[in-house]
C-alpha positions as CSV (number, residue, x, y, z in Angstrom):
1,X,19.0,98.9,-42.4
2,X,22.0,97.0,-42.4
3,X,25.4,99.2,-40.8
4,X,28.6,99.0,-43.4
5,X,31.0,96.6,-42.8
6,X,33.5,99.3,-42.2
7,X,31.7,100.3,-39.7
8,X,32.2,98.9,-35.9
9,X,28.5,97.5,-35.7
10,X,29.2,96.1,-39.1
11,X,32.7,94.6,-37.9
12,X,31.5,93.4,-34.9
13,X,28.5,91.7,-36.5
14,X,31.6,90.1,-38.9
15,X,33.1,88.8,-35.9
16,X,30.1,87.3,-34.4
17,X,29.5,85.3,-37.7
18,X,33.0,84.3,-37.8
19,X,32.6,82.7,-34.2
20,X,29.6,81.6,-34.5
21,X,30.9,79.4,-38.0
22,X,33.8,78.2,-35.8
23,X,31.7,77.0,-33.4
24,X,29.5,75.2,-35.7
25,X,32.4,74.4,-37.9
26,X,34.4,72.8,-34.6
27,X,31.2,70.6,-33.9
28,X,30.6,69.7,-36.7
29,X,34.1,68.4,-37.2
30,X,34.0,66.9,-33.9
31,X,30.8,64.6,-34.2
32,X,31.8,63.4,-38.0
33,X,35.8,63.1,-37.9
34,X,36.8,59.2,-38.1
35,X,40.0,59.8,-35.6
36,X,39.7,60.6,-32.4
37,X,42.6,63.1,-32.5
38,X,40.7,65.0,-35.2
39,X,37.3,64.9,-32.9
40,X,39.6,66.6,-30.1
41,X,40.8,69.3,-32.6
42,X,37.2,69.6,-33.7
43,X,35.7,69.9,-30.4
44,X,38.7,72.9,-29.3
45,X,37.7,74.7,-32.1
46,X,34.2,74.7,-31.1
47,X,35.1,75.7,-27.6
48,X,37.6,78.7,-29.0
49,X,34.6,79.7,-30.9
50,X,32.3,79.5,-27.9
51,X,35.0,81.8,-25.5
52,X,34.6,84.1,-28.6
53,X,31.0,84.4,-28.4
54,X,31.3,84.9,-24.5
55,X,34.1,87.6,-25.5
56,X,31.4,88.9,-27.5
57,X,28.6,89.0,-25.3
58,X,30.6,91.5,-23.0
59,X,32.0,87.9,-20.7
60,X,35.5,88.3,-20.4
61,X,35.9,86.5,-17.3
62,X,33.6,83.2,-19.0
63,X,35.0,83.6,-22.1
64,X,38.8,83.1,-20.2
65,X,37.1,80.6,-18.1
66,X,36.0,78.9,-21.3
67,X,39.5,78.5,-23.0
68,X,41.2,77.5,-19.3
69,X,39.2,74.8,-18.3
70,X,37.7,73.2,-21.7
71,X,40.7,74.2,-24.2
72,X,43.6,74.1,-21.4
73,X,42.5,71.3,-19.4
74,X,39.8,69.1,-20.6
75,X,41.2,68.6,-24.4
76,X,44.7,68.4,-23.6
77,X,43.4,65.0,-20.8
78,X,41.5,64.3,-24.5
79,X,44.6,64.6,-26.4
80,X,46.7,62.4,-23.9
81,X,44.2,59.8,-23.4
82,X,44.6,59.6,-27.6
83,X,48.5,59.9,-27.3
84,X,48.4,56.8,-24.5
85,X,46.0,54.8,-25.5
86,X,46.8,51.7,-27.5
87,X,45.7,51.5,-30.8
88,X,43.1,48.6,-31.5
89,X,41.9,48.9,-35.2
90,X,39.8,45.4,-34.5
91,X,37.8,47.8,-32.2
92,X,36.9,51.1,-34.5
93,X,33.5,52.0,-34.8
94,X,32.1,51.6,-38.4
95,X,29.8,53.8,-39.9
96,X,26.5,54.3,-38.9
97,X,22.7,53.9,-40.4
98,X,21.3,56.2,-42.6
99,X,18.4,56.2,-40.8
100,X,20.0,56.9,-37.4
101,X,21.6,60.1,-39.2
102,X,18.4,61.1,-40.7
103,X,16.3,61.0,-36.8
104,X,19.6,63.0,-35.8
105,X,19.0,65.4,-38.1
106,X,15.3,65.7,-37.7
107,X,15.6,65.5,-33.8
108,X,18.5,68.7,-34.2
109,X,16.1,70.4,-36.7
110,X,12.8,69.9,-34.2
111,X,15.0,71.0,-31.2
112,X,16.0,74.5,-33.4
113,X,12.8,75.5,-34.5
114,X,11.5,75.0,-31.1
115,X,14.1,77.4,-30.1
116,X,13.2,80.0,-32.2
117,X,9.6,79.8,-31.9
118,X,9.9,79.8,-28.1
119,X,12.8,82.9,-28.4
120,X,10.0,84.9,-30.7
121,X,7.8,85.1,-27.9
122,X,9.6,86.6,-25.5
123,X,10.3,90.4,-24.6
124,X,13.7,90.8,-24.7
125,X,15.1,93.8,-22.3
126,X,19.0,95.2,-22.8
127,X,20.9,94.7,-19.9
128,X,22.6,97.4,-17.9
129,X,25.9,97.6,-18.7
130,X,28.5,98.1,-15.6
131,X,32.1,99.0,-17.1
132,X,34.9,98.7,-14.3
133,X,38.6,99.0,-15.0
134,X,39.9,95.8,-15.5
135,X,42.0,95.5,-12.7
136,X,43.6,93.1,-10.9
137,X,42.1,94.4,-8.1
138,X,38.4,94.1,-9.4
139,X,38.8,90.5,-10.6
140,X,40.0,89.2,-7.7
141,X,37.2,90.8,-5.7
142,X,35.0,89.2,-8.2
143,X,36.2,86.1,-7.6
144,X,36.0,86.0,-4.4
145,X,32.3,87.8,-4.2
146,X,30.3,86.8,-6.9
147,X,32.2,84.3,-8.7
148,X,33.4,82.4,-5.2
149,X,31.3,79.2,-6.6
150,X,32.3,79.2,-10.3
151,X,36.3,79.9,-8.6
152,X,35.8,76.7,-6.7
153,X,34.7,74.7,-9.5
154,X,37.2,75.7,-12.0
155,X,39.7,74.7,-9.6
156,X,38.5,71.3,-8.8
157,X,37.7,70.6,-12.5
158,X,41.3,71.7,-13.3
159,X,42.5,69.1,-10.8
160,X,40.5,66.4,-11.8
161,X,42.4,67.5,-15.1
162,X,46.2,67.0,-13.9
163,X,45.2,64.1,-11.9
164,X,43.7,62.3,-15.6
165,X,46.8,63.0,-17.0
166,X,49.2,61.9,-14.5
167,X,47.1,58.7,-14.0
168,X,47.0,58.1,-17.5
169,X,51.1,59.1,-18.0
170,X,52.0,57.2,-15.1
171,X,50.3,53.7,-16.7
172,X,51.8,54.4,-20.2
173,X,50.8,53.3,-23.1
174,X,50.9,49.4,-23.3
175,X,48.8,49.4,-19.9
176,X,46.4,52.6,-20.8
């Protein structure tokens, strides 16, 4: 039986669907949008959506490092690589086969139902739940304990980041 969506289970199953359509909504935007600018918007939106599914899978700390590093950083190095890149029109892609976007499709459908087939056969146990405070405190220790290697690469990948976009502000646009 299904719980009433006035109910928390039936709200928070609301707000699972609601992600989960942004994050398909977001993709799908960003593999079929024409301009680039709208492929970057597309793909943020999947990647918000994604951080919310993290949220919602008890992650805070992945879903933050989600929206830092893919929404903070690595679409805003998208976004200025659009913004300083010279526009070539001679140079657009034009549209593709029909039969390239029919394999696509069947290749995507294959890969799902392969998915679920091989997720229906496996035992799934509940995970024990370990609630802390939320402090400071505890998240730094985290960091540095458990989360010492994700830490480093979030870090590097941020400065690969702000090195992109002052290479690409420093050559401007007619050079870019």
């Amino acid at each position: 039986m299904n719980p009433p969506i006035s109910s928390a289970e039936g709200l928070a199953g609301l707000v699972f669907l609601v992600m989960l359509a942004a994050t398909g909504l977001g993709a799908l935007i960003a593999v079929n949008a024409e301009r680039t600018i709208r492929a970057v918007a597309g793909l943020a939106l999947c990647f918000v959506g994604v951080a919310g599914i993290y949220y919602f899978l008890q992650s805070p700390f992945v879903a933050l490092m989600e929206l830092l590093i893919y929404v903070g950083a690595v679409c805003v190095v998208l976004v200025f690589a659009v913004m300083l890149a010279e526009p070539r029109p001679e140079q657009q892609i034009g549209k593709r086969n029909a039969i390239v976007g029919g394999f696509s499709f069947l290749s995507a459908a294959l890969l799902t139902w392969g998915l679920i087939a091989l997720s229906g056969g496996v035992a799934w146990s509940k995970a024990p739940m370990r609630i802390n405070d939320g402090s400071l405190r505890d998240l730094g220790h985290s960091l540095l304990t458990n989360y010492s290697m994700v830490f480093e690469l979030v870090s590097v990948v941020l400065l690969v980041a702000i090195i992109g976009s002052l290479v690409l502000g420093r050559a401007g646009r007619s050079k870019a």
